[in-house]
C-alpha positions in Angstrom: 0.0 0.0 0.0 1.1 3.5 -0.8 1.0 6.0 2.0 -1.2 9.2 1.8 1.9 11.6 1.5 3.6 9.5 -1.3 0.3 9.2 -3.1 0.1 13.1 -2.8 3.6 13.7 -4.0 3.8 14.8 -7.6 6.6 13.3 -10.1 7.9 16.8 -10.6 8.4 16.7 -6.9 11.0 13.5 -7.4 12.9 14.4 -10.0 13.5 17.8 -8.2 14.8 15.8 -4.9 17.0 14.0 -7.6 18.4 16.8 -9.5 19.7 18.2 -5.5 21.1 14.8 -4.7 23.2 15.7 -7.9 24.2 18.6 -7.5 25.5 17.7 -3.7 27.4 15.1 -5.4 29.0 17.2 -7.9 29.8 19.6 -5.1 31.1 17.0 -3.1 33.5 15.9 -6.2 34.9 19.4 -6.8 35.9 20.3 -3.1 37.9 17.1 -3.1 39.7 17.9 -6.4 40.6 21.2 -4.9 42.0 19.7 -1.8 43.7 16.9 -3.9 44.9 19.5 -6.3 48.3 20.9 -3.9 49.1 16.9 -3.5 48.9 15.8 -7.2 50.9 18.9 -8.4 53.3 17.7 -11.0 57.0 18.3 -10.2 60.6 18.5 -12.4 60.8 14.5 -13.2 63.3 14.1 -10.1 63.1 12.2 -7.2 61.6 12.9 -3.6 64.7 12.4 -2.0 66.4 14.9 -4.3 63.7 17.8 -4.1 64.1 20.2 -1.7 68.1 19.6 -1.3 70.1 22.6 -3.0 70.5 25.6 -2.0 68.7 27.4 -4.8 65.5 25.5 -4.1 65.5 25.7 -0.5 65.7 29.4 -1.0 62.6 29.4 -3.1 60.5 27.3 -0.7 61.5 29.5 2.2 60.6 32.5 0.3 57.2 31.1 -0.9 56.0 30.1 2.6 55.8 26.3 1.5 56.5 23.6 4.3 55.5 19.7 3.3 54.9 20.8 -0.6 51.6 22.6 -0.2 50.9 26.5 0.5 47.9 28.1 2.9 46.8 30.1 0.1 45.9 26.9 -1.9 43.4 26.0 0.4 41.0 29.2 0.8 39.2 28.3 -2.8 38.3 24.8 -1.7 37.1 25.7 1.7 35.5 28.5 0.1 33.6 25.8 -1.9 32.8 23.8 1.1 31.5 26.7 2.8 29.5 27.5 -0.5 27.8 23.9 -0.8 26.8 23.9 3.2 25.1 26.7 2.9 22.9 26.0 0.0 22.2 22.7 1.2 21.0 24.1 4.5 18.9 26.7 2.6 17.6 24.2 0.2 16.7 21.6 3.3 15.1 24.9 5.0 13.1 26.0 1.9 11.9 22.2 1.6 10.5 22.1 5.1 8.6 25.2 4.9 6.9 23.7 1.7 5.8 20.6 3.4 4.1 22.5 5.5 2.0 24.4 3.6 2.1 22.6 0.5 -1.5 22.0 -1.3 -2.9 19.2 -3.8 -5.7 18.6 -5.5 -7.9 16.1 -3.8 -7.5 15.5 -0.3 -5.5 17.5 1.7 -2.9 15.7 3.8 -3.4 16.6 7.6 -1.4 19.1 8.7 -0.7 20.9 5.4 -3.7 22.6 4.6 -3.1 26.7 5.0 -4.4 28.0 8.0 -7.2 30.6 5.7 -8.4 27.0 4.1 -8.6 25.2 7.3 -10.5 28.2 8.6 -12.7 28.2 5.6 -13.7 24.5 5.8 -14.5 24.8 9.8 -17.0 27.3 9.3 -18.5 24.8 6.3 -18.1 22.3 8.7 -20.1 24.0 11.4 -22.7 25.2 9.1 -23.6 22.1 7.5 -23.5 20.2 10.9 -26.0 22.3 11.8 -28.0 21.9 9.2 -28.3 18.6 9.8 -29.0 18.7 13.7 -31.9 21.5 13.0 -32.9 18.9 10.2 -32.4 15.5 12.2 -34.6 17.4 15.3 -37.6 18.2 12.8 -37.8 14.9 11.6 -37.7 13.8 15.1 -40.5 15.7 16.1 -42.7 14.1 13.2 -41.7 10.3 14.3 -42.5 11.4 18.3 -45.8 12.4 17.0 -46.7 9.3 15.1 -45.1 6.7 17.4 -44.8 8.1 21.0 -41.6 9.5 22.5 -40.1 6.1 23.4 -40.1 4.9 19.9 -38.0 8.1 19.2 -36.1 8.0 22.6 -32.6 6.6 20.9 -32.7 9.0 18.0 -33.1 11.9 20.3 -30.3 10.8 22.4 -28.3 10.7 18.9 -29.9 14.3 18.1 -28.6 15.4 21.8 -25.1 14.4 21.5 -24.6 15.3 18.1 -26.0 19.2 19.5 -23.8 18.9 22.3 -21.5 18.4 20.0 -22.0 21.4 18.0 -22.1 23.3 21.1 -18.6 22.6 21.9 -17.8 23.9 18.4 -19.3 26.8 18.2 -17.9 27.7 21.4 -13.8 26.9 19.6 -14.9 29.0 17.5 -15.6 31.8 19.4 -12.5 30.8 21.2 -10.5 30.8 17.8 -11.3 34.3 16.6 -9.5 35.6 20.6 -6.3 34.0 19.4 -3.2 36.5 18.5 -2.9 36.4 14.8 0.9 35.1 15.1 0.2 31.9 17.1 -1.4 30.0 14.3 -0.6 26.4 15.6 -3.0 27.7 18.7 -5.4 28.7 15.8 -4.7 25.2 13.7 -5.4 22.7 16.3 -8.6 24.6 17.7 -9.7 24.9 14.3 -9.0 21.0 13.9 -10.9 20.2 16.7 -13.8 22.0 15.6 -13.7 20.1 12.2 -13.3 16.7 14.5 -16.3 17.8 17.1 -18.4 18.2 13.8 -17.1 14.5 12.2 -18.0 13.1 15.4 -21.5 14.5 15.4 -21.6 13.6 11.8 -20.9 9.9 12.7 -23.1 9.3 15.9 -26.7 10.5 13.4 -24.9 8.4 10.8 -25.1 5.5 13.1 -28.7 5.8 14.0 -30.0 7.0 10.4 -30.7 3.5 9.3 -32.6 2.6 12.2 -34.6 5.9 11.8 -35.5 4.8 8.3 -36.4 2.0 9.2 -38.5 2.4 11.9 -40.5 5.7 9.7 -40.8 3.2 7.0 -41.8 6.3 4.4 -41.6 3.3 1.4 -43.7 1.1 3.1 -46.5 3.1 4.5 -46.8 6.3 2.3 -50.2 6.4 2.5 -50.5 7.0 5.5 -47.5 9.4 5.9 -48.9 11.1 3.2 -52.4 11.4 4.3 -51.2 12.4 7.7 -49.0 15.4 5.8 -52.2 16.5 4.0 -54.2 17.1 7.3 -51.7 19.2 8.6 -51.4 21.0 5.7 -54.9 21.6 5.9 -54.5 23.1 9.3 -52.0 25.2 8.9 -53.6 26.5 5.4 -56.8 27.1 8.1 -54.7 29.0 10.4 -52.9 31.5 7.8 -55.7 33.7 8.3 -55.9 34.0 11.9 -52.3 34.9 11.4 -52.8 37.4 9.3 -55.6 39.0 11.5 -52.5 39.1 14.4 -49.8 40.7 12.5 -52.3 43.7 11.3 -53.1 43.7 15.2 -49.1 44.2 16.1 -49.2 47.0 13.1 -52.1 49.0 14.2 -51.1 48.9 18.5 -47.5 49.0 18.7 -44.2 50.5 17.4 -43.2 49.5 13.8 -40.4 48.1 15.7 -41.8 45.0 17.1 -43.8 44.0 14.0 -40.9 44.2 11.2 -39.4 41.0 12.5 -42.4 38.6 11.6 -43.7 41.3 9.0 -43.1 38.7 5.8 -43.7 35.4 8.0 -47.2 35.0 6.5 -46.3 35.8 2.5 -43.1 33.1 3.4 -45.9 31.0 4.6 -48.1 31.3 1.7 -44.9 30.6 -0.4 -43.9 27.1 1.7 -47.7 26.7 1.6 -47.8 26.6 -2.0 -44.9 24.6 -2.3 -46.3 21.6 0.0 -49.3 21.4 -2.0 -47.3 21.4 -4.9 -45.3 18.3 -3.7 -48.3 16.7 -2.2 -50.1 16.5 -5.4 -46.7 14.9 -7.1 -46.4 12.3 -4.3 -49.9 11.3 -4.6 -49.4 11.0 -8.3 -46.2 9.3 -7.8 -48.3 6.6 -5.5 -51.0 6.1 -7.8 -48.4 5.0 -11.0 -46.0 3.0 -8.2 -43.3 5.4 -8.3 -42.4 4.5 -4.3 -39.1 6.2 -4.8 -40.2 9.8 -5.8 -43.4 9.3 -4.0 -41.2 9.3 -0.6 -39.0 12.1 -2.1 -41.7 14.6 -3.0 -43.6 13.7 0.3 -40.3 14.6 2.4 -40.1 18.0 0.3 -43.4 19.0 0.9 -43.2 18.1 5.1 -40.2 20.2 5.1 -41.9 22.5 3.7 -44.9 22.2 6.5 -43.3 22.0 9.2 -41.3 26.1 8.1 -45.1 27.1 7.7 -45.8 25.7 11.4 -42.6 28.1 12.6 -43.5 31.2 10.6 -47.1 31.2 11.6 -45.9 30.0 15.5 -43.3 32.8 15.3 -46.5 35.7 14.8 -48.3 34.2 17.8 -45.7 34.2 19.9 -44.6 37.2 19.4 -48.1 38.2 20.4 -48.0 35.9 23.3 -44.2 37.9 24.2 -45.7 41.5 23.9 -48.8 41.0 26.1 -46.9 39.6 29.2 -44.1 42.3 28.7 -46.7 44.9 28.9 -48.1 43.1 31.6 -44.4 43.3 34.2 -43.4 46.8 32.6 -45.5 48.6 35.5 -43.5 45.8 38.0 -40.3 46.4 37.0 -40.9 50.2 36.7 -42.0 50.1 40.4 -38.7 48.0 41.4 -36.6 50.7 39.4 -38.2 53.6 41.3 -37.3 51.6 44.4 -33.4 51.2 43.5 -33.5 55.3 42.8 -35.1 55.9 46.5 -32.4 54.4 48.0 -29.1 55.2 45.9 -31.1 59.0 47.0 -30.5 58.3 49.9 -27.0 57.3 50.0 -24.7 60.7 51.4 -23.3 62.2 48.4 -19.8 62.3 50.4 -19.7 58.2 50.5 -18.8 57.6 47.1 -17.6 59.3 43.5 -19.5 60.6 40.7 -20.6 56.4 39.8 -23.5 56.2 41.5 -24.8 60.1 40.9 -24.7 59.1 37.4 -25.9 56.1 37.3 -29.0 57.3 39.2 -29.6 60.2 36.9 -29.6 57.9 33.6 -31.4 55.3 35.3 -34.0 58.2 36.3 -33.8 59.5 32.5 -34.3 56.1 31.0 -38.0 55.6 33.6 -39.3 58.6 33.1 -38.6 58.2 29.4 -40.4 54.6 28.7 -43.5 56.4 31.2 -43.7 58.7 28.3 -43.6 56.4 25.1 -45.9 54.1 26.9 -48.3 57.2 27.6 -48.2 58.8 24.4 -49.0 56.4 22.0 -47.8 53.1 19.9 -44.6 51.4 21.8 -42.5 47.9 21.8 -43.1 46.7 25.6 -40.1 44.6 25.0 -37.9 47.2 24.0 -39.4 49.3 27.0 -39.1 46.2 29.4 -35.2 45.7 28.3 -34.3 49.4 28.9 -35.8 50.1 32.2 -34.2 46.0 33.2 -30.6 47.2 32.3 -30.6 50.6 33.8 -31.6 49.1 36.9 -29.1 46.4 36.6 -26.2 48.7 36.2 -27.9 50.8 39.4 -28.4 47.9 41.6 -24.5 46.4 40.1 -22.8 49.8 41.9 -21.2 49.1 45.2 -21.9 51.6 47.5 -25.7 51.0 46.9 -27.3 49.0 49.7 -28.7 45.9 48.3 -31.6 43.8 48.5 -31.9 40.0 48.1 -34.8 39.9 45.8 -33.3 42.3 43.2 -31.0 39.7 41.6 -33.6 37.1 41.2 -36.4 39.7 40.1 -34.3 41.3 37.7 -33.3 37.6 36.1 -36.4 36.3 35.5 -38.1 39.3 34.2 -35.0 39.7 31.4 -35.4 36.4 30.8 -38.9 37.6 28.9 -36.8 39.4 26.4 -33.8 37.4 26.3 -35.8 34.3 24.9 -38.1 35.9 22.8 -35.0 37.2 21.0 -33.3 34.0 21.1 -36.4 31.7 19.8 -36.5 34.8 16.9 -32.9 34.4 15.9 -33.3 30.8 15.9 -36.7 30.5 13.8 -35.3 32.8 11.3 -32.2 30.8 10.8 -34.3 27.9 10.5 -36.5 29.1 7.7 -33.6 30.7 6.1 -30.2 28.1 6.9 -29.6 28.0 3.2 -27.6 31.0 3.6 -27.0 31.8 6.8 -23.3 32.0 7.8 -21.2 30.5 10.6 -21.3 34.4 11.9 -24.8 34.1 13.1 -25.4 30.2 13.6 -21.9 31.1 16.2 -23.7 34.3 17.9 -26.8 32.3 18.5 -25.0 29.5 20.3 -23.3 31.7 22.4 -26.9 33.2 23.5 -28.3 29.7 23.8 -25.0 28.7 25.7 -25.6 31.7 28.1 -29.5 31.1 28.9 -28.5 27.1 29.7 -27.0 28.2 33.2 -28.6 26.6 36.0 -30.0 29.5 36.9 -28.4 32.1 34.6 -27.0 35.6 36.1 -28.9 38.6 35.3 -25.6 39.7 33.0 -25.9 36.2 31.7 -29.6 36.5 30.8 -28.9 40.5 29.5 -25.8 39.2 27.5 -27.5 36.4 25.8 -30.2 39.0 25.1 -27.7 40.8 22.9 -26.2 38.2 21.4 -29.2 36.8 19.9 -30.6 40.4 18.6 -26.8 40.3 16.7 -26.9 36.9 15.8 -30.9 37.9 13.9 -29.0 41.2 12.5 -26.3 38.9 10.7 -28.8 36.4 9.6 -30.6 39.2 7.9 -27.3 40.5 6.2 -27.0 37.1 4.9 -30.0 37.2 3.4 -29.9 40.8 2.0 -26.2 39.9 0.3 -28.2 36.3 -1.0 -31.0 38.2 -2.3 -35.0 38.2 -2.4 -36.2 34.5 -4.1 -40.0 35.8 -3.1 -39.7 38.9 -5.7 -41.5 38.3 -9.4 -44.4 36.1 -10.1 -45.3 33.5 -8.3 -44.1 30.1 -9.6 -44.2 26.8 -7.7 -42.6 28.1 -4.2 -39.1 26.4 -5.0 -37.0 29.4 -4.4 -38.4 29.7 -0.7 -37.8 25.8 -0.7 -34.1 26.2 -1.3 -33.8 29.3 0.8 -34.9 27.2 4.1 -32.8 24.4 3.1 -35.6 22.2 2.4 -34.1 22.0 -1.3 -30.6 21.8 -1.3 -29.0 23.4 -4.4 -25.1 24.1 -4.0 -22.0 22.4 -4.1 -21.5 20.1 -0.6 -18.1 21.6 0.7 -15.5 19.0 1.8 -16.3 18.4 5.3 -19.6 18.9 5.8 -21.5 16.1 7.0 -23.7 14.3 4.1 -27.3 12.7 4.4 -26.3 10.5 6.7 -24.5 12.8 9.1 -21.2 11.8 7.6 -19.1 13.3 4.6 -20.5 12.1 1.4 -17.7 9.9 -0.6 -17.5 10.6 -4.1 -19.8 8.9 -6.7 -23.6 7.9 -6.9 -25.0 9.1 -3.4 -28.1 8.0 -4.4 -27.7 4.8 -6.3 -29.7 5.5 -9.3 -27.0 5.5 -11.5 -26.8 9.5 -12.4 -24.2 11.4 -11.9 -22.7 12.7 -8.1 -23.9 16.2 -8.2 -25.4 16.3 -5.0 -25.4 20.0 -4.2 -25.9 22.3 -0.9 -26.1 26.1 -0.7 -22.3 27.5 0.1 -23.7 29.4 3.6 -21.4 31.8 3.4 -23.0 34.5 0.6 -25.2 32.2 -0.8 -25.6 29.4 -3.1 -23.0 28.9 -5.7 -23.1 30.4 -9.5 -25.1 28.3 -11.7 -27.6 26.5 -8.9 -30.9 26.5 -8.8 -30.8 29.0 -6.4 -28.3 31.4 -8.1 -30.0 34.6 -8.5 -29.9 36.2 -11.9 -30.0 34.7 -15.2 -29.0 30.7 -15.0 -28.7 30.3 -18.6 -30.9 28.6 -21.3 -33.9 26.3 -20.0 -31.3 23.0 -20.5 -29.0 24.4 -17.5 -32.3 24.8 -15.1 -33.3 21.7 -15.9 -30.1 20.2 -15.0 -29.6 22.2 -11.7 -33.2 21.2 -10.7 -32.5 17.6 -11.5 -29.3 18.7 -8.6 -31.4 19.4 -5.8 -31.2 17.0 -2.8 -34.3 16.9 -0.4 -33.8 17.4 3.5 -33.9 14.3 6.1 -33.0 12.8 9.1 -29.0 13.9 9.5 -28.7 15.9 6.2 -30.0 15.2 2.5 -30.4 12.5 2.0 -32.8 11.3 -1.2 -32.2 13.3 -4.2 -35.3 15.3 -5.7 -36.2 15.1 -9.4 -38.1 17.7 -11.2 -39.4 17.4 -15.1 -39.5 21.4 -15.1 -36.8 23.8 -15.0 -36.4 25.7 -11.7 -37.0 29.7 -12.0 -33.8 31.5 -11.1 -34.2 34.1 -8.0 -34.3 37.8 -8.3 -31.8 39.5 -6.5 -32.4 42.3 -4.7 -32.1 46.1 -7.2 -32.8 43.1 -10.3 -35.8 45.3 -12.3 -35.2 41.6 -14.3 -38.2 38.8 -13.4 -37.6 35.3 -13.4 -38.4 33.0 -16.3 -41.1 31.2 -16.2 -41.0 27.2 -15.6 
């Protein structure tokens, strides 16, 4: 067997190590023949014994320094030489280690040579598509504890635990990663490395439980009934969209523009998903009907992806709802409790301690009497309000010389936690219905808020911290988005460009790394067995889905390339995407946002 690095090594490589070898030699062979070159001087055709006797020679040799038959002056050139060849060896052998080291070939790369930008590049792919899979593996889950009771579905949740856990502990390297000084990259290399082997190792533990997931769903074997359990949820939701709708005009005509612009486009995104389930319904049912078990299952996983984003948009407008009454509801509580804090830092002597607390009082007394007024004068965000008035008093309470109480810390945690989780659930919904091209940036925030809220119980800077993180972590999420583009502008078409946007179509290339349907990288070939070409493809999270996919915004080419990137796209299961999703019709390329251009028709 031939080792990785010699398999890696090019023949240019060889003969290079060769032609050095040569050259050492011929090196060697010249500073010998100027050492040797004194000795084999030719002399006068007399004997030993006779040279050097005379008194005209012995003159000579004195005068020319000589003693044995050789001169110092003959040997500088050949230890010159020597010198010489040393050094360039040494340079060469230095040169050739620093190119091991970074050195790059196509195909795998060899541990330990990959550049350091690479490796960074292929962690956050890793991270991304890892979670993917876990957000993907969970939903799924969800639909077999429904059908089947929780302990049918107890060992795949442990799977789905560990392999989140998992993720946890990389997302928290990577937060790690970006506090390490930009000269120590083997700190940098090996944390980076252990985020990529954190993410194989969740990769393998859903790997090792897909089967038995499969199995015990058993889409090929009772589709029917999976499929006429799909349809009545469908139906539900399709009955709720209104009631939605009735919500969100309620948010927009009682409070701040603020607090409704998050879920604004949740029930258009729902018609969208909406449209493609039914869509996809009415394919697997066809499918059925002409024994087609194969696409059957694949459209009917397509279209309960889709279902199950409509359940979190629509869930995401009544909780919001749900969020804004009970903030309105302990905004006159925790305005009392800050009033409380300002009587007695009033009442601390002025002479006791600096300018801190004098300040702190007056902003604290700024930032009440200000949220009294919004809430007074007309439309406000509760939440907004609630956080303001929690953090001023939390900085008040936080300054030494104020005389503390006991139930300030635990009344100021739990009513930030009101906040704090509505913004985290928010974050974490719109990456969700969104992951296609949501970075590592965001998907690392969020965990770091989750992370924070996990504490058992949290601190009230835990609990405020978290808060901000998740607010970012939604922020850079809906960067992502901007820079990917709008797939909802133009006509209406079959909902497939909301499909690949939430990741329930996948339509880019799978970067090296990221874990494959079955929570493990994908090896090269047929991933699905059908005998078509590998071109399993997954949206590159980082900016979007590559040029040329069926999510590319802009023009795609003629009708033949659509048709080929829609025959691409891969539909979502348990631990990643697994069965590959054909479609007869081309897929409409998105619009990107400023494009006056619409999208072809299908």
């Amino acid at each position: 067997m031939t080792s990785p690095l010699s398999r890696t090594r090019s023949r240019r490589a060889t003969s290079s190590i060769a032609v050095r070898v040569t050259h050492t030699v011929l090196g060697g062979l010249m500073a010998l023949g100027w050492l040797l070159l004194p000795v084999a001087r030719p002399g006068d055709g007399r004997p030993p014994e006779w040279q050097g006797k005379g008194q005209a020679v012995e003159e000579v040799s004195a005068a020319s320094g000589q003693r044995g038959g050789t001169s110092a002056d003959d040997l500088v050139l050949p230890v010159a030489a020597v010198l010489v060849a040393g050094s360039l060896a040494a340079y060469a052998s230095v040169r050739r280690t620093r190119r091991a080291r970074t050195r790059t070939t196509p195909g795998r790369a060899v541990p330990g040579t990959v550049p350091l930008a690479e490796l960074d590049r292929l962690a956050g792919q890793s991270l991304v598509g890892t979670d993917d899979c876990v957000r993907t593996s969970a939903e799924e889950l969800d639909s077999v504890a429904a059908l089947f009771g929780p302990e049918a579905a107890e060992p795949y949740a442990e799977a789905v635990e560990f392999a989140r856990a998992e993720l946890a502990v990389a997302f928290r390297l990577w937060q790690r990663s970006d506090a390490i000084a930009p000269d120590d990259e083997e700190a940098r290399r090996l944390t980076l490395e252990e985020i990529r082997a954190r993410c194989a190792e969740a990769g393998r533990r859903l790997d090792a439980e897909a089967p038995g997931f499969d199995l015990l769903r058993a889409l090929e074997r009772d589709t029917p009934a999976a499929l006429a359990s799909a349809e009545a949820r469908f139906r539900e939701l399709a009955g709720r969209t209104p009631a939605t709708r009735t919500t969100l005009a309620g948010l927009h005509e009682r409070y701040a523009p603020s607090v409704y612009l998050p879920v604004a486009g949740h029930v258009e995104q729902a018609k969208d998903r909406l449209v493609f389930a039914t869509t996809h319904l009415n394919r697997a049912r066809q499918a059925l009907d002409r024994a087609e078990a194969a696409r059957a299952v694949a459209c009917l996983r397509a279209a309960e992806g889709a279902i199950g984003q409509v359940d979190v948009l629509l869930a995401g407008v009544d909780r919001l709802a749900d969020e804004l009454v009970v903030a309105e509801d302990r905004l006159p509580a925790a305005l009392a409790r800050a009033d409380a804090c300002l009587a007695r830092a009033r009442t601390v002597p002025a002479g006791a301690v600096g300018g801190a607390l004098s300040g702190r009082v007056a902003h604290t007394a700024s930032v009440v009497a200000d949220v009294r007024r919004s809430a007074a004068d007309g439309p406000y965000d509760p939440l907004d309000a609630l956080r303001r008035v929690l953090r001023a008093t939390a900085a008040l309470v936080g300054t030494p010389a104020l005389a503390r109480d006991e139930e300030d810390g635990p009344f100021l945690r739990d009513e930030a936690l009101v906040p704090a989780r509505g913004a985290v659930t928010s974050a974490d919904d719109f990456v969700t219905t969104h992951r296609a091209v949501v970075g590592v940036g965001a998907r690392a925030l969020l965990a770091e808020a989750r992370r924070r809220l996990a504490g058992s119980p949290p601190t009230v800077a835990d609990v405020q911290r978290a808060d901000v993180l998740a607010r970012e972590a939604r922020q850079l999420a809906e960067r992502d988005v901007r820079t990917y583009g709008n797939p909802y502008a133009g006509p209406e078409a079959d909902g497939v460009g909301g499909a690949v946007l939430g990741g329930i179509l996948c339509g880019g290339p799978v970067p090296e790394g990221t874990p494959a349907a079955d929570g493990g990288p994908r090896p090269d070939g047929d991933p699905v067995g059908d005998g078509s070409p590998a071109r399993e493809e997954r949206p590159v999270a980082n900016g979007g889905p590559a040029p040329g996919s069926a999510s590319s915004g802009g023009a795609s080419g003629d009708g033949a390339s659509r048709t080929a990137a829609a025959d691409s796209l891969g539909v979502a299961s348990f631990g990643g995407p697994r069965t590959r999703y054909r479609r007869a019709a081309a897929v409409p390329a998105a619009v990107r946002t400023g494009s006056a251009t619409p999208p072809p028709g299908p």
